[in-house]
N, C-alpha and C positions, 0 to 999 in steps of 0.2 A: 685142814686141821680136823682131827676127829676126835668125838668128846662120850663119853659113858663105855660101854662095855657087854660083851655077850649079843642078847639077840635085840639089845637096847645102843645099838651105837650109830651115831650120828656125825654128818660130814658139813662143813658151810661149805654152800655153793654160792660164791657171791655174783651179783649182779643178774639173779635166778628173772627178773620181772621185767615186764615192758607196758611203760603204762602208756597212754595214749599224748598224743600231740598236745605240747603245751599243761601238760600236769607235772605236779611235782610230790614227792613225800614234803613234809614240815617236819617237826619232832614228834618219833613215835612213840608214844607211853605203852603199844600192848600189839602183839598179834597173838593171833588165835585161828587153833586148824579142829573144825568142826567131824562127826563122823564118817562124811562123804569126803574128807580129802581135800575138802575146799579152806584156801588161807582166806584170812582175814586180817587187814593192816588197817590199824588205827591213829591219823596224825591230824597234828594242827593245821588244814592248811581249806583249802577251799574244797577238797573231796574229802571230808573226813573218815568214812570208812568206804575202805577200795576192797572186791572180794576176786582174790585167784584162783579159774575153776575149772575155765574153758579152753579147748581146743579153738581155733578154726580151720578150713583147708587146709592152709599152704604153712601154719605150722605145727600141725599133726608131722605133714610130711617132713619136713625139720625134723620136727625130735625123734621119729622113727630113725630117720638116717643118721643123726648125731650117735642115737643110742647103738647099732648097727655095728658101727665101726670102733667103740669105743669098750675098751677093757674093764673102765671103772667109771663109775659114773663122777668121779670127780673130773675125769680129762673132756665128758661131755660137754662143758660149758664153753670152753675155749674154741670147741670144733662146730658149736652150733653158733656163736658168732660168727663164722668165718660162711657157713652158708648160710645165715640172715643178713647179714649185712657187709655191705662195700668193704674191701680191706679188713673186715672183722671189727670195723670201729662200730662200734654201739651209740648211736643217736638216730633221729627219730627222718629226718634226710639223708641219712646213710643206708636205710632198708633198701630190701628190692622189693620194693611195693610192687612193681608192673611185669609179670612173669614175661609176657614177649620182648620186654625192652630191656629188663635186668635179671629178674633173676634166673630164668632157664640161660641166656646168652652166658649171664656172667660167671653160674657155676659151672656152667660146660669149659669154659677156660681154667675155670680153676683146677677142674680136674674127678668135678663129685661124680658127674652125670656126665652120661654121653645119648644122643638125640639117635634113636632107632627105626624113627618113624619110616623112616624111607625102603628099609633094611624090612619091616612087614607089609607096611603098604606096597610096597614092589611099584609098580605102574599107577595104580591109584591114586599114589603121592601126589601132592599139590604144595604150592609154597603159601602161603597167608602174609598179609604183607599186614602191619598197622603201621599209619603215619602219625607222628604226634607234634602238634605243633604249640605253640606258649596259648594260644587260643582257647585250645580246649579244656585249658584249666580255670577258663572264664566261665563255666560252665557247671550246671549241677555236682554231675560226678566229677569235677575236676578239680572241683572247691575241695569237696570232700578229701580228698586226698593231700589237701594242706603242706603239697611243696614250692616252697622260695622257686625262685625264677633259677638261679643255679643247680634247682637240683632235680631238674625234670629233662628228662632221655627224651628231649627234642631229636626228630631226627626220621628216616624209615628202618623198622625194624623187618626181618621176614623171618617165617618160621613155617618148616616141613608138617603136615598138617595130613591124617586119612582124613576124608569128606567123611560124615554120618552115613549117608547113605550106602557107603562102601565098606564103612568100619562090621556092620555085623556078619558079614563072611568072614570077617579075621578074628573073629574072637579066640577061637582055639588056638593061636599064632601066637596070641600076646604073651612073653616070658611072665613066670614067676617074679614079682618084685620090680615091676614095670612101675613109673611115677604117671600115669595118666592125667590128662589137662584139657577142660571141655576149651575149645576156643569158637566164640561167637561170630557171628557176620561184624564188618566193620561197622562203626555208626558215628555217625556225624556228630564230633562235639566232644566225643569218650576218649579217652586216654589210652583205652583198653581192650583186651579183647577176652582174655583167658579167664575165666567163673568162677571156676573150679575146678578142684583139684583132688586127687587120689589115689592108694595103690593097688596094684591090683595083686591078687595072690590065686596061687594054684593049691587045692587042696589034695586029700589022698584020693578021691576020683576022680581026677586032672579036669576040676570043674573052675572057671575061673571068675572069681567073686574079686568086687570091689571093695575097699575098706576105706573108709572116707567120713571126715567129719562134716555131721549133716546139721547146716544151720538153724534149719527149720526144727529138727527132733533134739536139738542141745546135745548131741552127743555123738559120740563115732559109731558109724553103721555099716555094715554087710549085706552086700547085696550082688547077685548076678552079673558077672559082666554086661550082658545081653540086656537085663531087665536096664542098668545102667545106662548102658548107650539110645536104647530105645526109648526113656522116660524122656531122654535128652534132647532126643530128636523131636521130640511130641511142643517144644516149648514155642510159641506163634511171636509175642513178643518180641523178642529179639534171638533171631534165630541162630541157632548151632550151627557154626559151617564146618567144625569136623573135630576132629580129638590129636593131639599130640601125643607120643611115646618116646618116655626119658627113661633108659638104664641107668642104674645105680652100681658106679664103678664099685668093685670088689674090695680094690685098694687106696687107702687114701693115696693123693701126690706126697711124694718125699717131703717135702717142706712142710707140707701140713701136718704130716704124723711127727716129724719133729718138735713142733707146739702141742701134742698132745702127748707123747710123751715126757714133756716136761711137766707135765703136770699129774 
């Protein structure tokens, strides 16, 4: 539904927000969008005022790809459910929280992305295996992650992987519009492997920089591929054992662009 007129018109996009685990609205009396673009919802409930501002990773790279494929921003909503979460049902166990277990797996079947790594790494390539067992959600980071016993991708997952150390001879190699994804050594107890996440883009002196929402700077940043893989490799903590490369199919699947053509 669109409402006003000229260079003043407006579209509801419903179900625009994702609030965190176990929150809810109450009755809203007021929002308010400040001159930075940030929303403001005001309700009765135990978070009374919630502020909509931020990006992080992995859904920077969502709504790049929603907006991508999409003609009007009204049909973006239906198509960014469908690569956030399982079947496109929106709840908070239905995410693909765990890139090596759900959502690179899940959207390569569905048809978003297709897995390249292999295709630049040539020989290089390596498989990266994470095991995830109900255990490690007995654990620091596993707490965090606040999935019921049903909704955790128990199981081995594997995933084509350049090492770091091999990744910066192929920098020049990597396409325009590549989804890069640091993935860490395994670690006992984590769920997880993949950090973070990025795109990569080729400019007009086929220079290829990353663009990537950076937690630390609140904001989406630009940087060197080169400088990117190597800051990555610098990390002692827990170390980077190599990078993943996801192409961003051209065409939605048939089915998909059906749902978004309806809308």
């Amino acid at each position: 539904m669109t409402f006003g007129s000229g260079n003043y018109t407006y579209t509801v996009q419903e179900n625009w927000w994702t609030l965190p685990a176990g929150w809810a609205f109450g009755w809203i009396p007021g929002v308010a969008c400040d001159s930075q673009d940030r929303v403001y919802v005001y309700s009765r409930s135990e978070h009374p005022l919630i502020r909509f501002d931020r990006f992080d990773c992995v859904t920077f790279v969502e709504e790049v790809m929603a907006l991508s494929w999409t003609p009007h921003i009204t049909a973006t909503m239906p198509l960014l459910q469908q690569i956030r979460y399982t079947a496109g049902h929106i709840a908070y166990g239905k995410r693909k929280h765990i890139m090596m277990a759900q959502w690179i797996p899940q959207n390569i079947k569905a048809g978003f992305v297709r897995d390249i790594t292999r295709a630049i790494g040539k020989t290089a390539a390596r498989s990266a295996t994470l095991v995830i067992a109900h255990a490690d959600f007995a654990t620091k980071q596993g707490k965090a992650l606040k999935l019921s016993r049903s909704e955790r991708p128990v199981g081995t997952h594997r995933l084509d992987i350049v090492p770091a150390a091999q990744m910066h001879s192929l920098v020049q190699t990597v396409p325009h519009g590549t989804i890069i994804s640091t993935i860490r050594v395994a670690k006992k107890g984590v769920p997880y492997r993949a950090s973070h996440v990025g795109l990569v883009l080729v400019d007009s002196h086929d220079r290829r920089i990353v663009r990537h929402a950076d937690g630390a700077r609140r904001r989406v940043v630009e940087e060197p591929l080169a400088t990117f893989i190597q800051r990555s490799s610098r990390y002692r903590s827990w170390r980077v054992a190599g990078f993943s490369l996801l192409a961003i199919n051209p065409k939605l699947p048939s089915k998909t662009a059906a749902v978004v053509q309806s809308h």
